[in-house]
Structures are given as structure tokens and as C-alpha cells.
NUMI-863436 format. One record per residue (C-alpha): residue number from 1; x, y, z. Coordinates in steps of 0.25 Angstrom, whole numbers. Layout:
REM NUMI-863436
- NUM,X,Y,Z
...
END
This chain:
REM NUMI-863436
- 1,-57,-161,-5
- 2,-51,-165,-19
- 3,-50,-180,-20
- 4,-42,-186,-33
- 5,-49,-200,-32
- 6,-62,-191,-36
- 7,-57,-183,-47
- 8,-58,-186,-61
- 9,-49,-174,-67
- 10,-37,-180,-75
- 11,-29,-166,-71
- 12,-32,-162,-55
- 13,-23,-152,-49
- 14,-30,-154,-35
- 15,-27,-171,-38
- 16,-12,-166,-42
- 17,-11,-160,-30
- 18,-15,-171,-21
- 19,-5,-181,-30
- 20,3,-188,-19
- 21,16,-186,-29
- 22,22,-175,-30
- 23,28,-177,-43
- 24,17,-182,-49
- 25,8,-170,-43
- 26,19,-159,-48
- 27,18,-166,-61
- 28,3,-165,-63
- 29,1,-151,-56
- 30,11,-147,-67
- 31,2,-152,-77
- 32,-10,-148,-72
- 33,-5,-132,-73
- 34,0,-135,-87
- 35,-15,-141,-91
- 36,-22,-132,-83
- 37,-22,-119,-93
- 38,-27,-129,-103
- 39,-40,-134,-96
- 40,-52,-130,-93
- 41,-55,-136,-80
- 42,-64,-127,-70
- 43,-58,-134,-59
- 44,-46,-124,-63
- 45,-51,-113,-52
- 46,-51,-122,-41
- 47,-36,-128,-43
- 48,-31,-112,-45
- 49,-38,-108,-32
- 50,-29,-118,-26
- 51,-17,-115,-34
- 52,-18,-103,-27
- 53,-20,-106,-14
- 54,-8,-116,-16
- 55,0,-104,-21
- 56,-5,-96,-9
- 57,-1,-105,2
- 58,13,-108,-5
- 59,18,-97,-13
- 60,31,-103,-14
- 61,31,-117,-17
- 62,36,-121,-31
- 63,28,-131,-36
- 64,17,-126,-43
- 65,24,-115,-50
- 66,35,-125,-54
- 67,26,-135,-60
- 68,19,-123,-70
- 69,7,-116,-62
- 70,11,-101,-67
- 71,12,-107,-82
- 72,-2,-113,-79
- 73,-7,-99,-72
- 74,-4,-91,-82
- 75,-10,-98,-92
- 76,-22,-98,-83
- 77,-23,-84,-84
- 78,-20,-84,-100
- 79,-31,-90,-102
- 80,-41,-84,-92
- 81,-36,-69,-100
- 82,-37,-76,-114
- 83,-50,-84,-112
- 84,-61,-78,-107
- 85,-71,-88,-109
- 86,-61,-99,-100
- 87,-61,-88,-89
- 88,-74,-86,-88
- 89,-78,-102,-88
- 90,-80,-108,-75
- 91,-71,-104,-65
- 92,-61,-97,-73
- 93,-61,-85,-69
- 94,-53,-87,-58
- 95,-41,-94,-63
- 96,-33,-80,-69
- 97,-33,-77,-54
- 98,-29,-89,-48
- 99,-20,-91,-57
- 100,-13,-76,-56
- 101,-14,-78,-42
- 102,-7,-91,-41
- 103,4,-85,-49
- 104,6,-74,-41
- 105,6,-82,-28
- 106,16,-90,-32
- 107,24,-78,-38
- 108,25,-71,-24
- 109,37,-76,-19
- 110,44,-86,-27
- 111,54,-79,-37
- 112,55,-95,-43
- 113,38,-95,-46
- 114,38,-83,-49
- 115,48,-84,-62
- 116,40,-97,-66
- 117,27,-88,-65
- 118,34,-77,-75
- 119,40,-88,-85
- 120,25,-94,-84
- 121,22,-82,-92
- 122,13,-78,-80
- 123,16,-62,-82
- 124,8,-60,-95
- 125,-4,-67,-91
- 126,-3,-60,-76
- 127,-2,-48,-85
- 128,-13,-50,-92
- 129,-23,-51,-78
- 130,-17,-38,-75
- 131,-22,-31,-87
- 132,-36,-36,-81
- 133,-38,-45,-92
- 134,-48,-52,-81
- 135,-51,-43,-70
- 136,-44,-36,-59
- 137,-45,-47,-50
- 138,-35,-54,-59
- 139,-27,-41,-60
- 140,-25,-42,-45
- 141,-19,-57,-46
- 142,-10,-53,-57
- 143,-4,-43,-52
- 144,-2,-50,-39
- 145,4,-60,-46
- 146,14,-50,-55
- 147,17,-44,-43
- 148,23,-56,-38
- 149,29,-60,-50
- 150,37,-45,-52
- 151,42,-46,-38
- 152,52,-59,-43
- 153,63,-53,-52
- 154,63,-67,-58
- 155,48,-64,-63
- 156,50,-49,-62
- 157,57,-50,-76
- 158,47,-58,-84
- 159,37,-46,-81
- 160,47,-36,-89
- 161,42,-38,-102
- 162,27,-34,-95
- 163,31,-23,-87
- 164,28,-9,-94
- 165,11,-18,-92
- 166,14,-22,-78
- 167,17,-9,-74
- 168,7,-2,-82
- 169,-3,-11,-78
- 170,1,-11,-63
- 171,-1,3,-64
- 172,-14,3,-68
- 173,-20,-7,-61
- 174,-13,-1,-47
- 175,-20,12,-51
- 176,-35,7,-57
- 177,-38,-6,-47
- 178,-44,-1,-38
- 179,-54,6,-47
- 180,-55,-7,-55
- 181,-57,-17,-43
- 182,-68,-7,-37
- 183,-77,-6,-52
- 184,-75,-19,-55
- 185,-77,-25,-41
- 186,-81,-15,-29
- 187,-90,-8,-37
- 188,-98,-19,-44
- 189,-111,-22,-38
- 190,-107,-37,-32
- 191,-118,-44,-40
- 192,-110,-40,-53
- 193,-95,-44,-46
- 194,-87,-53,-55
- 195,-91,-66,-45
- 196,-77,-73,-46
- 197,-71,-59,-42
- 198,-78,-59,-30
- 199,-75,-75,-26
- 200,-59,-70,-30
- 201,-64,-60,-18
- 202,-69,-67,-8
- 203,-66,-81,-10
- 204,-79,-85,-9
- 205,-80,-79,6
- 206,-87,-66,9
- 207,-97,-57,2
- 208,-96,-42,-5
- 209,-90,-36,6
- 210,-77,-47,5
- 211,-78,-44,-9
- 212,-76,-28,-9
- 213,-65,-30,1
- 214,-58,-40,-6
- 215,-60,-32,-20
- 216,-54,-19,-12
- 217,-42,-29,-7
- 218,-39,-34,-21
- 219,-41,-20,-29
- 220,-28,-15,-19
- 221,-21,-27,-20
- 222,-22,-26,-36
- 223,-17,-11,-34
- 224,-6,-16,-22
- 225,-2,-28,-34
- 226,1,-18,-44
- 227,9,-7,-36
- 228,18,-20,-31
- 229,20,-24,-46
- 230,25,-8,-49
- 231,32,-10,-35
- 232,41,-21,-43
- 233,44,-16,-56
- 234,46,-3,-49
- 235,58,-9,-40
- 236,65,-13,-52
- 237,69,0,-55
- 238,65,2,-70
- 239,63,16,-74
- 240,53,11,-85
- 241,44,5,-73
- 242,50,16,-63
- 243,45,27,-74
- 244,31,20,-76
- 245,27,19,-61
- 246,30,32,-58
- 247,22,39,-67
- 248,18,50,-60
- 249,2,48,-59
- 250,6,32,-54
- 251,12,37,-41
- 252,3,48,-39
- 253,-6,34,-38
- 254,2,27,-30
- 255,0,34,-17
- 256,-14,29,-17
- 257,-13,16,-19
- 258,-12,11,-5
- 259,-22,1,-5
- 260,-32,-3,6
- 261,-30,-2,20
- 262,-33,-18,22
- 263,-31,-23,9
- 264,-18,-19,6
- 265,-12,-16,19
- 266,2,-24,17
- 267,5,-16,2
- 268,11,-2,2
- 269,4,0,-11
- 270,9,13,-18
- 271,18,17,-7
- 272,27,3,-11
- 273,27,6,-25
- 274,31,20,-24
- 275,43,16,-13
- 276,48,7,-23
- 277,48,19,-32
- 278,55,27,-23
- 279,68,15,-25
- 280,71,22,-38
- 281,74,36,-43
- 282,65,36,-55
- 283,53,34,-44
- 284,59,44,-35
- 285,58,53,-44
- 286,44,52,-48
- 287,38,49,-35
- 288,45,63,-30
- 289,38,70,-39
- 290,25,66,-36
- 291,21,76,-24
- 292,10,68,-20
- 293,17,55,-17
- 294,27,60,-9
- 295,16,66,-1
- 296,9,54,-2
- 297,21,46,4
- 298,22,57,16
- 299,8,54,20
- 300,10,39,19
- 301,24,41,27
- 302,17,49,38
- 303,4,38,39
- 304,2,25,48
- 305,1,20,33
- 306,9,5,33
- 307,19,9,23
- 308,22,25,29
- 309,37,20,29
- 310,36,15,14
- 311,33,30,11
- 312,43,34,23
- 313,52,28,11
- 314,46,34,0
- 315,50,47,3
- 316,61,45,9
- 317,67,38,-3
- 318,63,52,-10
- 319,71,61,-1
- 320,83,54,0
- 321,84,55,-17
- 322,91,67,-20
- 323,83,70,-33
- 324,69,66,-26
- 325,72,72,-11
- 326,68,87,-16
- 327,56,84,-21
- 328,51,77,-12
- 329,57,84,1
- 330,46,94,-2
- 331,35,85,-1
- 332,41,77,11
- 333,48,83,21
- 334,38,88,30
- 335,32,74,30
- 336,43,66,32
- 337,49,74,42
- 338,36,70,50
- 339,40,55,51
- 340,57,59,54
- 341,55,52,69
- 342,50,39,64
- 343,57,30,73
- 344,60,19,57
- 345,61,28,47
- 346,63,42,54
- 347,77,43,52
- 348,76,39,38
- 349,69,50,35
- 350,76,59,42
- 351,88,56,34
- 352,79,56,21
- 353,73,70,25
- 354,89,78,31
- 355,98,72,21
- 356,100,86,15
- 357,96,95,28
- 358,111,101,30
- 359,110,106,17
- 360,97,112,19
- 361,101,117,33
- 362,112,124,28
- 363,107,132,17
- 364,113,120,7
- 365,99,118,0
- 366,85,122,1
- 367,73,114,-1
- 368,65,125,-5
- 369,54,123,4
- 370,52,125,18
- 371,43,115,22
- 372,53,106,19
- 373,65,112,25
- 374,57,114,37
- 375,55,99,38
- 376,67,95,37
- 377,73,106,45
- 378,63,100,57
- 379,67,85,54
- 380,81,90,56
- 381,78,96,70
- 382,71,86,75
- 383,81,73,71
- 384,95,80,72
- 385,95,93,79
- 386,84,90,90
- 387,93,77,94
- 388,105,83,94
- 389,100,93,103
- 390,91,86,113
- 391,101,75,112
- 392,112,85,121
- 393,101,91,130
- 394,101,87,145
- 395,90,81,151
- 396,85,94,159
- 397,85,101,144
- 398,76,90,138
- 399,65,91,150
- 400,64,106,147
- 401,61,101,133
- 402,52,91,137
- 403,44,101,147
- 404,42,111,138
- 405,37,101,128
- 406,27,97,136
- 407,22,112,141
- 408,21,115,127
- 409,14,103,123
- 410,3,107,135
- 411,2,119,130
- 412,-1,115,115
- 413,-11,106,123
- 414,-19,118,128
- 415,-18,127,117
- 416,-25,115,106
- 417,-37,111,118
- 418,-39,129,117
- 419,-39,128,101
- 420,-25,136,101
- 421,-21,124,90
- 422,-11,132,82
- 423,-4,137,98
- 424,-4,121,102
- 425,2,119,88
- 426,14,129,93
- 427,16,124,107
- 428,16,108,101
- 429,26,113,92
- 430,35,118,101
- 431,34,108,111
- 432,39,97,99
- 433,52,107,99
- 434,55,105,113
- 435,50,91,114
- 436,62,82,116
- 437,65,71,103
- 438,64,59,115
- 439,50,62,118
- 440,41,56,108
- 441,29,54,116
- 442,29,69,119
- 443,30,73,105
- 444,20,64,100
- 445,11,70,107
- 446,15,84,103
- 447,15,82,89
- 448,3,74,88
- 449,-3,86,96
- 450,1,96,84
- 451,-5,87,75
- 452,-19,88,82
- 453,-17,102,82
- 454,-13,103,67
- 455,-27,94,65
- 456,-36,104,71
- 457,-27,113,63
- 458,-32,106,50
- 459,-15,104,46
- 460,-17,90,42
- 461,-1,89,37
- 462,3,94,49
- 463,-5,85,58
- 464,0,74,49
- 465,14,79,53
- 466,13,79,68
- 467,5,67,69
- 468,15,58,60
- 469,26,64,70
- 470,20,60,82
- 471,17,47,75
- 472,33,44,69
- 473,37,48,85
- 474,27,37,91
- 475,32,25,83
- 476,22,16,75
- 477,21,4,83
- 478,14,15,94
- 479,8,27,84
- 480,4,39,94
- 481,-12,38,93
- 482,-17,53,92
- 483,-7,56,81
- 484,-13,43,72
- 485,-26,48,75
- 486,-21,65,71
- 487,-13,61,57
- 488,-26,51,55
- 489,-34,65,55
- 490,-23,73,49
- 491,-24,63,36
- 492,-37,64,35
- 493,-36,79,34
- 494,-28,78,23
- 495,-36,68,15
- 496,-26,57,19
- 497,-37,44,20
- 498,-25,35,20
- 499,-16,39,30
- 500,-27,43,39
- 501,-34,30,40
- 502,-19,22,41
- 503,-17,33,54
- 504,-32,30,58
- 505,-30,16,58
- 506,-17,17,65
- 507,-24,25,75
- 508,-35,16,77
- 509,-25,4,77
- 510,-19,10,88
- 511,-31,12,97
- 512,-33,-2,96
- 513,-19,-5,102
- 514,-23,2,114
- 515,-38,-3,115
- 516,-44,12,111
- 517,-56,10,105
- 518,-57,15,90
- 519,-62,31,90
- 520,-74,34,82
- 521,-65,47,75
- 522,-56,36,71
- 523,-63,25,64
- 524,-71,36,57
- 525,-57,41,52
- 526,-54,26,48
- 527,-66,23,41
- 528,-67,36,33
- 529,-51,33,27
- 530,-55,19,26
- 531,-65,24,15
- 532,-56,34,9
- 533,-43,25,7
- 534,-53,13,1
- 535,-43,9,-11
- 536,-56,10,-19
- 537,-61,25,-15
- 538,-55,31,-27
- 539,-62,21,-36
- 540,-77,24,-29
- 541,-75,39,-30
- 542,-71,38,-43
- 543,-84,29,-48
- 544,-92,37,-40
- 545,-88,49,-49
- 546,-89,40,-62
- 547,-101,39,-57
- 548,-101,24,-58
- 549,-106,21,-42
- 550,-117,26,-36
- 551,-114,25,-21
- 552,-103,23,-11
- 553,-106,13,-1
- 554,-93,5,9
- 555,-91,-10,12
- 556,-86,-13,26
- 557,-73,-12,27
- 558,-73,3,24
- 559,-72,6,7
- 560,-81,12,2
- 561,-86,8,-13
- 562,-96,11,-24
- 563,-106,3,-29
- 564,-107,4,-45
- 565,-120,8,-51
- 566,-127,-6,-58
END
């Protein structure tokens, strides 16, 4: 506890704050933040911490920033870049962070601080961090803090005379952070970690494995920090900032940063900043020609992945664009016309996919592939003419149908218990023609039948297929269980560690619902993807082939990482 009657400093921002006056108090807080840059006090450290948690706790509240704390920040962080010998006195070290933190905080969602924090001249210096003039822990803070700054029109405009480095920069840390956080943290023996670093970390509380998990949340919330800041010079439709972020090796790029499964659950990462793209014509373009994304954004659209319908609208936003749609229909079609009974965005899609059928159906236009024609030729009869003509049947008409749906699905039964796969493929196949629209439990089960047969068939595409149509027909609030579990495996086969492990843990979140203990098959599938979509596994395979680590080892919560030789 702080007691004034004890103190013997002349300048005490923990005595101004207990003032019993108001005005007295805002008059001397205001010239403590115009002295502080100008002393050297080691007290400093302890009055930013709770600068910050002050921010934290009231985001919005005007006081501070009105009575000059950005003017007193940025100066902070001016001289922490510029003087090197005060930063590594004392405590000193930390006050760059705190004081790019306490910016940023109070930036987040007050349009009137945040003007005050870009007239403060808070950019440059924020700029400066971002370079890494310190370290990337500093980086992380900045860019947090530009992020906020950008998203405020009122601020957004003082960063226009920096913006050809902010997008540079945000380009390449988003595409080399990872690598950095794991060299200069993860992999560094902890005896040799920069100690203020690791108290950042952990606040004091919790050893190396606190540490390594923390790291692992920052390195993605760096790389997240980044795409944001592209995300909001990208919506303001520049074709100078439009041109840059979609060069062409970027957004090959962007489909992997997805971030962690824990740490960055909330962020859509890539995905976000490539929808944004997709708001202009300039990103359309590039993005359609970039085979691999659009197939990237099928995958994501057909997962349990958070943000399937943010690549849901990806694509679609690509086939309604005349001069995109046919090059991208090719690369599309099939996949989307897998999620056209989606009971949110089905009908968009369907829309998205058949704005030009009649003029494919009567000879008007070709696509010049078959696969493609055949998609859209199936989506048509199943959402136009099967309605209409099971919507004038009679009821005796429908419960033939219904029958001989359920004779043919017995008999694809017995022929995939004898091995006759390919047969039971044939007999789901036709009993899906004759299966009635209105009974979704029925053909859940069928077509989640097919995909186990296709598995044992090795079709990976094709199981995903089934699976995710079995899945759009059961709704997501109640996902039909057995086909979670087959598009898990059918991922997997295809070398899909993402979209595996987000159906695996929706299969496994599932089972809990109903009190069904977790299968060993299961957790085995989950643990093996939780490896492989580690935001650091490309940085350990490619120091392993350096030849800079000398063995793999794995913290608890499931990544795994290299040690780096003494």
C-alpha cells in the first residue's frame, strides 16, 4: 500500500492519484506525463504497469489521454530505440512495451484517443518497434497498437504518409514470426532466454512450460496483428495497397496462417484478410488465379473449421463476378455443390452456383469441362426439378419411394459386410435417387454410408463429398457423428491436418454431449493433427534441415519443438 505521508518524491504519480482534488490531481498527472520522458526515475516500470492495467480496465475513459499520456508514451519509446544504454539501465527494458501497450489500449475503441494518440506522433515510433528495433516481443505490441489506431479513419489518415512500410512490414513479419519467435524463444535453451522476455510471459507465475505456451500465443497473435493491419488498408480499396497484398506468393501464404487451435481461436487469420480482398475487383482477380487458394477455400468451406462460412463467402463472391466466375467455377463446382442443402447459406450458394444454367442447359454456353457441368447439372436436380416433382406426387407415390429406398440401402448394407464395396457403392447410389427430399435422417445415413465405402475405396475427395453432405443435411447445432468421424479420416488421407483435427474435435465434442467416452482411434487422430498444425512445425522442420537442432522433443500441450544446439 502507497502511503503519501511516507513518500519523499517531489513528482509521485501513485500520490496524484490519491489527491482528494480532482483538479488538482488532473493538473499534476498532466505534468508528470510531460516530465516523465525527461527522468530518469526506476520507479518508472512500476507506474506503466499500472498505466496499463488502468487502461485495461477502462479503455474508454478520457482522462488520461486528454491530459498528454500518448505524447509522454511515444516519447518513452524514442528514447528506449535511441538510447540504449537508458534501456538497458534498471528496469528499462520494459517501458517500450508498456508504453506501446498502453497506447494501443487506449486506441481500441475510442475514435477521440485515438486521433490524440496519431497527432502525438505515436505512429513513427510505433513504426520503429515494428522494424524490431528491440525485439519481437516489442513488435507484437506495436502492431497491436497500429492495428487499433488504423481501424479509426480519424487516425487511419495520419498513417498514409507511412503506408508503402506498414504494408511491407506487415507482410513480412506476418510471413517470418513464427520462425522468429521460435529461434529467438522456443528454441533457445531457457538458461540463455532473455529473463525480461520470460517475466512479459508469465507474469512472474509459471515455469517453462507457461513460458513455451505463452511464446506459441504471442508468436500467432503477432502474425494475427499483422493480417488485421493488411485487413484495414486493404478495405479501403486502394489499388496501390490492393496490388501489393495480392502479390501472388503472399496469398499463396495466406492460406496457412490460420494460427493455433487455442491460441488464436477467435481470429480467422488469412481466411479474413483474403474475404476482405474478395470486396474488390482488383482482389478478385488475383485471388482467382491462384488455383491453390480457391481449393484451399473449398476445404475450409467443407470443414467443422469456425470460419467454414467466411470461405463459404469467399467463393461465392468469386462466382457471382462475371470476369472471375470461369475461372474459378472449374476449381469450385464440385465442392460447393456439396454444401447446396446447408440449411444458412445453402440457398446462397445455389444461386451463386445456377445463375447461368439455362444457358448451359440449352446449348447457350459451355463450360468446357465436364466435371463442372455435371455439378451443376446435379445441384439443379436436386434443388429445382426434384421439388417440383415430389412436391405433385401423392402420398402412396412417395411411400414407394421411401420403400425402395430402404430395400436398396439393405442391400448396400450386405454387399459392403461381403467386401462387394464398389456394388454397395451402386445400391447407396441409387437409393439416394429414390430417397424423398423431406427425409433427411434417411439420407444422412445413406450418404454417410457411401463415404465409408469410398474410404476403403482410398477416394479421399470423394468421401469428403458424402461426408460434408450428410453433415450440411444434419445441421450444426446436432452434426450426424459417424460422418465427422469419416471426413476426419477422409482429411487425413489427403494430407488435410487442419480440417482433420477441427472434424476430430467436433467429433469428439460431440461424444461428450451424449456422455460417450472418448475412442482411443480418436484421440490418436487429435493428437497426431495437434502436432502437425503446431503454428511452429514449419520452423522445427526447417531448423532441423539447417541443421541448427539436434532433436525433436513435445511440451504438454501437444507441439512439438527443437532444442537448439549450445
Amino acid at each position: 500500500m502507497h502511503s503519501a505521508a511516507e513518500c519523499q518524491k517531489a513528482l509521485c504519480f501513485f500520490c496524484i492519484m490519491n489527491h482528494p482534488d480532482p483538479l488538482v490531481r488532473r493538473s499534476q498527472a498532466s505534468h508528470f506525463f510531460q516530465q516523465m520522458p525527461l527522468t530518469d526515475d526506476k520507479d518508472h516500470v512500476l507506474v506503466l504497469s499500472s498505466l496499463r492495467n488502468i487502461a485495461i480496465a477502462q479503455p474508454d475513459d478520457p482522462e488520461f489521454p486528454s491530459l498528454g499520456i500518448f505524447t509522454s508514451m511515444t516519447r518513452l519509446i524514442q528514447k528506449g530505440i535511441h538510447h540504449k544504454q537508458w534501456l538497458l539501465k534498471d528496469q528499462n527494458i520494459y517501458i517500450p512495451y508498456y508504453a506501446a501497450h498502453i497506447i494501443g489500449t487506449y486506441a481500441t475503441s475510442n475514435p477521440q484517443s485515438a486521433g490524440k494518440a496519431a497527432e502525438s506522433g505515436a505512429i513513427p515510433a510505433l513504426l520503429e518497434l515494428l522494424r524490431g528495433k528491440i525485439s519481437w516481443v516489442e513488435q507484437r505490441v506495436a502492431a497491436r497498437a497500429l492495428c487499433h489506431l488504423a481501424s479509426h479513419n480519424v487516425a487511419f489518415r495520419a498513417t498514409m504518409s507511412e503506408t508503402e512500410d506498414i504494408v511491407e512490414l506487415a507482410m513480412e513479419i506476418a510471413s517470418s514470426c513464427l520462425g522468429t519467435v521460435y529461434r529467438q524463444f522456443l528454441a533457445t535453451e531457457e538458461r540463455n532466454r532473455l529473463k525480461y522476455h520470460c517475466e512479459l510471459l508469465t507474469r512472474g507465475l509459471g515455469g517453462v512450460e507457461t513460458e513455451n505456451r505463452k511464446a506459441e500465443e504471442w508468436g500467432v497473435q503477432l502474425q494475427e496483428w499483422c493480417l488485421y493491419l493488411l485487413t484495414c488498408f486493404a478495405g479501403k480499396g486502394s489499388d496501390r495497397f490492393l496490388d501489393r497484398i495480392c502479390e501472388s506468393e503472399f496469398l499463396k501464404e495466406l492460406c496457412g496462417m490460420r494460427g493455433g487451435i487455442e491460441s488464436c481461436k477467435d481470429s480467422p487469420g488469412g481466411l479474413g484478410l483474403i474475404r476482405e480482398l474478395c470486396n474488390f475487383e482488383i482482389g478478385r482477380d488475383r485471388i482467382s488465379n491462384r488455383r491453390e487458394v480457391i481449393e484451399n477455400l473449398c476445404d475450409v468451406a467443407r470443414s467443422s473449421d469456425s470460419w467454414h462460412e467466411t470461405a463459404i463467402e469467399c467463393v461465392v463472391l468469386l462466382l457471382k463476378d462475371p470476369g472471375t466466375r470461369n475461372r474459378v467455377i472449374g476449381f469450385s463446382a464440385a465442392a460447393m455443390a456439396q454444401l447446396v442443402e446447408l440449411r444458412r447459406t445453402g440457398e446462397t450458394i445455389t444461386r451463386a452456383l445456377l445463375q447461368d444454367y439455362h444457358r448451359i442447359k440449352y446449348g447457350e454456353m459451355r463450360l468446357g469441362s465436364f466435371e463442372v457441368e455435371k455439378a451443376l447439372e446435379e445441384t439443379w436436380e436436386l434443388k429445382v426439378e426434384r421439388k417440383k416433382k415430389e412436391k405433385v406426387m401423392n402420398t402412396e407415390e412417395l411411400k414407394q419411394r421411401e420403400t425402395m429406398a430402404g430395400f436398396l440401402k439393405r442391400e448396400g448394407n450386405e454387399s459392403f459386410w461381403r467386401g462387394e464395396v464398389e456394388k454397395a457403392v451402386y445400391e447407396y447410389s441409387k437409393a439416394l435417387e429414390v430417397c424423398p427430399l423431406k427425409l433427411r435422417r434417411e439420407r444422412i445415413v445413406l450418404y454417410s454410408n457411401r463415404a465409408q465405402c469410398c474410404l476403403v475405396m482410398k477416394e479421399a475427395e470423394l468421401a469428403i463429398g458424402d461426408a460434408t453432405r450428410a453433415l450440411c443435411l444434419s445441421g450444426g447445432s446436432r452434426p450426424h457423428r459417424k460422418s465427422l468421424w469419416r471426413r476426419a479420416q477422409a482429411f487425413d488421407m489427403k494430407g488435410l491436418s487442419r480440417e482433420s483435427l477441427m472434424d476430430g474435435l467436433r467429433f469428439v465434442e460431440v461424444g461428450r454431449r451424449k456422455d460417450v467416452e472418448i475412442p482411443c482411434f480418436a484421440a490418436r487422430l487429435v493428437k497426431k493433427q495437434m502436432h502437425a498444425t503446431w503454428p511452429f512445425a514449419a520452423a522445427v522442420k526447417s531448423e532441423v534441415a539447417a541443421g541448427k537442432c539436434k532433436k525433436v522433443e513435445r511440451f504438454d500441450h501437444g507441439a512439438a519443438f527443437a532444442r537448439a544446439d549450445p
